[in-house]
C-alpha positions in Angstrom: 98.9 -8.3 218.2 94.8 -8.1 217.8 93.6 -11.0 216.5 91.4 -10.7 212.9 88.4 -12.9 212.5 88.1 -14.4 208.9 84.6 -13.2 209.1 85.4 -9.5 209.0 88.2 -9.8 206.0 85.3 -10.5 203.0 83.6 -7.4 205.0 86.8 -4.8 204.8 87.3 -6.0 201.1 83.4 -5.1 200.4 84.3 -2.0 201.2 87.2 -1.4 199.7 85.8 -2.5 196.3 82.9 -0.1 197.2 84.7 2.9 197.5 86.8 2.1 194.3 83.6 1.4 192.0 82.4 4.8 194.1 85.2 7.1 193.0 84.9 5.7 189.2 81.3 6.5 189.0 82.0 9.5 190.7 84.7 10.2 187.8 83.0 9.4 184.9 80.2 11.6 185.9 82.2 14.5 186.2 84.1 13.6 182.3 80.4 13.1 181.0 79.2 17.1 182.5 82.3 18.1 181.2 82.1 16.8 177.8 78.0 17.8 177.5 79.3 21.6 178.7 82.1 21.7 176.0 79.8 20.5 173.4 76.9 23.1 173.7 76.3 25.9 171.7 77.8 29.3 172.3 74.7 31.7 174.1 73.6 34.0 171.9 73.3 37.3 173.6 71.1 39.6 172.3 71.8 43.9 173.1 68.8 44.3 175.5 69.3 48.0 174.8 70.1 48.2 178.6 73.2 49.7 178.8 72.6 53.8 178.6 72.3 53.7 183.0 70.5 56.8 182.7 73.4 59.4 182.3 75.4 57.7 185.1 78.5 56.4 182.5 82.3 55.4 182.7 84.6 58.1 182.1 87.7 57.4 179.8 91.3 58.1 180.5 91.1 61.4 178.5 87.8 62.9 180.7 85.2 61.9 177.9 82.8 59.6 178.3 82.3 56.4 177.6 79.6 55.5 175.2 77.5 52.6 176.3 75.4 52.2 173.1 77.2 49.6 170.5 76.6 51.8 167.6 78.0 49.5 165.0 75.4 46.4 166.3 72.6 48.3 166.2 72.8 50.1 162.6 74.1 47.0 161.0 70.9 45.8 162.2 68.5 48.9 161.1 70.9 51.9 159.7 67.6 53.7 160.7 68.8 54.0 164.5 70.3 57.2 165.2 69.8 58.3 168.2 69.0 57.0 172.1 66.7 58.4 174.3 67.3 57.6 178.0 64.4 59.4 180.8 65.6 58.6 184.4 63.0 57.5 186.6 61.3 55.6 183.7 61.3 52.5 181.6 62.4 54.7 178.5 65.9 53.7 177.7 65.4 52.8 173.6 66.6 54.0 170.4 65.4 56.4 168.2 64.9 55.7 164.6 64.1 57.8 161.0 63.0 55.8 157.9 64.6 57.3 155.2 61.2 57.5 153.3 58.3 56.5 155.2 57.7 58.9 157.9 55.2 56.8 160.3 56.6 53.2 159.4 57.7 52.8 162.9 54.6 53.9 164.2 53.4 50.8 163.7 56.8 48.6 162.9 60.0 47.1 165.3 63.1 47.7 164.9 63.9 44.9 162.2 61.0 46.0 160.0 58.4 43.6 161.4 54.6 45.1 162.4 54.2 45.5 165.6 52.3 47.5 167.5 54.3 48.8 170.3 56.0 50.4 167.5 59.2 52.2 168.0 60.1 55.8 169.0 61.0 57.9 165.6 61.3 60.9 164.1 60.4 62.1 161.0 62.7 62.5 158.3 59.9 65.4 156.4 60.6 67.9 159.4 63.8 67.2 161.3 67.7 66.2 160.3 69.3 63.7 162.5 71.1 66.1 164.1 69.7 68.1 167.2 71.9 70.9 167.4 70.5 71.5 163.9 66.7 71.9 164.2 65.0 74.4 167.1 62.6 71.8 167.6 63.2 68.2 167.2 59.9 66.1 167.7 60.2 62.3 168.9 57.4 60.2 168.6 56.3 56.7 170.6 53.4 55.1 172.1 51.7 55.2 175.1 49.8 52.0 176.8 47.0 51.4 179.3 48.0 49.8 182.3 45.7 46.4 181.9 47.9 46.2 178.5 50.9 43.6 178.1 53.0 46.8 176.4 51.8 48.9 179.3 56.0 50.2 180.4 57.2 50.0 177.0 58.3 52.5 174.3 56.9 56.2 176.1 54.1 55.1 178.6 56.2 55.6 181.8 56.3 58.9 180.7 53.4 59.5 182.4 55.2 59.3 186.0 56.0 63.0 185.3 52.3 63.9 185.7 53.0 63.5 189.1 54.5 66.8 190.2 56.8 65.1 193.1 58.7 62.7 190.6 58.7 65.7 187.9 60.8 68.1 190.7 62.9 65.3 191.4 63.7 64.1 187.6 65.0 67.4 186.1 66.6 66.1 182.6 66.5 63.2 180.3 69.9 62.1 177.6 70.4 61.5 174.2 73.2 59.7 172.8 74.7 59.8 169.6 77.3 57.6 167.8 80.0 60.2 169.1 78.1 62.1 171.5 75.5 62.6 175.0 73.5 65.2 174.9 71.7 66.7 178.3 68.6 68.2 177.9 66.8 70.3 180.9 62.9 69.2 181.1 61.2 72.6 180.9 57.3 71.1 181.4 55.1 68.1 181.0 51.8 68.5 179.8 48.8 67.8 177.5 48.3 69.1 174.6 45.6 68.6 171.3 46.6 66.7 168.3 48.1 68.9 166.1 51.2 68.0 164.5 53.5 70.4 165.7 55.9 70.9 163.3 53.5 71.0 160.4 51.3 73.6 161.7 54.0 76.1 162.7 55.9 75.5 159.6 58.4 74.0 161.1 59.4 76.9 163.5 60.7 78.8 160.3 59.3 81.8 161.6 61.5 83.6 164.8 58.1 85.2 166.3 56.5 81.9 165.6 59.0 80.1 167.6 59.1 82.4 170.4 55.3 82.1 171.3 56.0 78.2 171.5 59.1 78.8 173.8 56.9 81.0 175.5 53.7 78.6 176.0 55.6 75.4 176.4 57.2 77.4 180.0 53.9 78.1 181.0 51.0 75.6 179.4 47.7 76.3 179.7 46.6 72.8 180.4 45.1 71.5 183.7 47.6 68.6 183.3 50.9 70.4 183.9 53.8 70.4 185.3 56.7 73.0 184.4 59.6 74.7 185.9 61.1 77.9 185.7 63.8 78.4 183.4 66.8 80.8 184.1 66.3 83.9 181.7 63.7 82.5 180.1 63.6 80.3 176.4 64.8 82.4 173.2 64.6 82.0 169.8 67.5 81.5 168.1 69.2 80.1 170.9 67.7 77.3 172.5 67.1 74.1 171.0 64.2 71.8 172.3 63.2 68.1 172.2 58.9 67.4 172.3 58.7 63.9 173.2 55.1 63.6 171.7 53.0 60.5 172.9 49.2 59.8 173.7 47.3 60.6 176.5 46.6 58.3 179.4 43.9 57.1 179.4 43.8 57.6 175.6 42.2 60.6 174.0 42.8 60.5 170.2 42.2 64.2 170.1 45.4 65.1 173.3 48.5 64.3 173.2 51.1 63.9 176.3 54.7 66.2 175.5 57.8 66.5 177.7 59.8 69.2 176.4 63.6 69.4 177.2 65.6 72.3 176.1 69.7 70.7 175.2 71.4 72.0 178.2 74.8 70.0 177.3 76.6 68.3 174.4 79.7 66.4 175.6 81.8 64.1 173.1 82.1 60.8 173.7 83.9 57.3 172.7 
């Protein structure tokens, strides 16, 4: 049998009691993570307002499809929100509220009421209904920043990319969503335009020959920053029903404005 030294027992028991003291440490490390874990908060997650994916949604079991928006969060927070407004290709992916008595309160207010300047995209309660099958022209309104500003992709200022006429041929239509519904509209041009206010200045569109000359000029605009395409049989009153997406000019000219104009190609239900 090998023979043990005394002088390496004291070294093997070292070790031993090394390794114990190491696994106990080791141990009560691991208890104290888990007890520090268990005891935090809950997160708090926030909607980022991120989940529309630009018309690409889930389809349910029955064929309709999914809504992404969760409705019930976002009008217990403001009952003003309505509607979502979702622009492929661009940083617009945000609801779209109507005070019930100030018409321009979120030109220059958030979502929870606050001032703000970036503002929120609205309509106006004086000249359309929440519902855009309802009106022939429905008129949203948001901001538009310069790029050396810290707002410079939010609320419509990425609408600009369709100035340039390859990402306009390639982005064809823009979405809203409703509480029970998507809606699909074809973008007919992209132009500027002066400052009137639309609606107020044609009467709201009350007139059918009125009308007509707008679905007429907004196929073809006369402005040297354009882009439109053609539009199968043409825009008629009485039939088609548009969305102006109305924002400033870039760089900023307080007497232009910048419109897309989508006529509603599609309303599907959804859940």
């Amino acid at each position: 049998m090998p023979q043990h030294s005394n002088a390496a027992e004291p070294k093997s028991s070292k070790g031993l009691i090394a390794a114990i003291i190491a696994v106990v440490v080791v141990a009560l490390a691991l208890v104290g993570a888990w007890v520090l874990v268990a005891n935090q908060p809950e997160p708090v997650v926030e909607n980022s307002g991120e989940s529309t994916a630009m018309g690409v949604v889930d389809v349910a079991d029955d064929g309709r499809i999914k809504n992404p928006i969760d409705w019930q969060a976002y009008q217990e927070r403001n009952p003003s929100v309505y509607a979502w407004l979702a622009v492929p290709g661009t940083e617009v992916d945000l609801p779209i509220l109507q005070h019930p008595m100030a018409d321009e309160f979120y030109l220059t207010h958030d979502i929870d009421g606050e001032p703000d300047l970036a503002g929120e995209l609205f309509t106006q309660m004086l000249w359309n209904s929440k519902d855009f099958t309802q009106d022939a022209v429905t008129v949203v309104y948001g901001h538009t920043f310069e790029d050396n500003s810290s707002f410079k992709d939010q609320m419509m200022s990425t609408l600009h990319n369709l100035e340039d006429p390859a990402f306009f041929e390639e982005n064809g239509e823009f979405y809203i969503f409703t509480p029970d519904s998507r809606l699909t509209y074809r973008i007919v041009s992209a132009f500027e335009y002066d400052n009137r206010h639309i609606l107020q200045t044609t009467s709201g569109f009350s007139d059918p020959a009125v009308l007509q000359n707008w679905l007429d000029y907004v196929q073809a605009p006369d402005s040297l920053n354009k882009n439109a395409r053609a539009i199968e049989g043409g825009l008629i009153a009485g039939e088609d029903k548009l969305v102006i997406l109305s924002t400033c000019t870039k760089p900023a000219n307080d007497a232009a404005r910048y419109l897309v104009v989508g006529v509603l190609e599609n309303v599907e239900e959804t859940v």
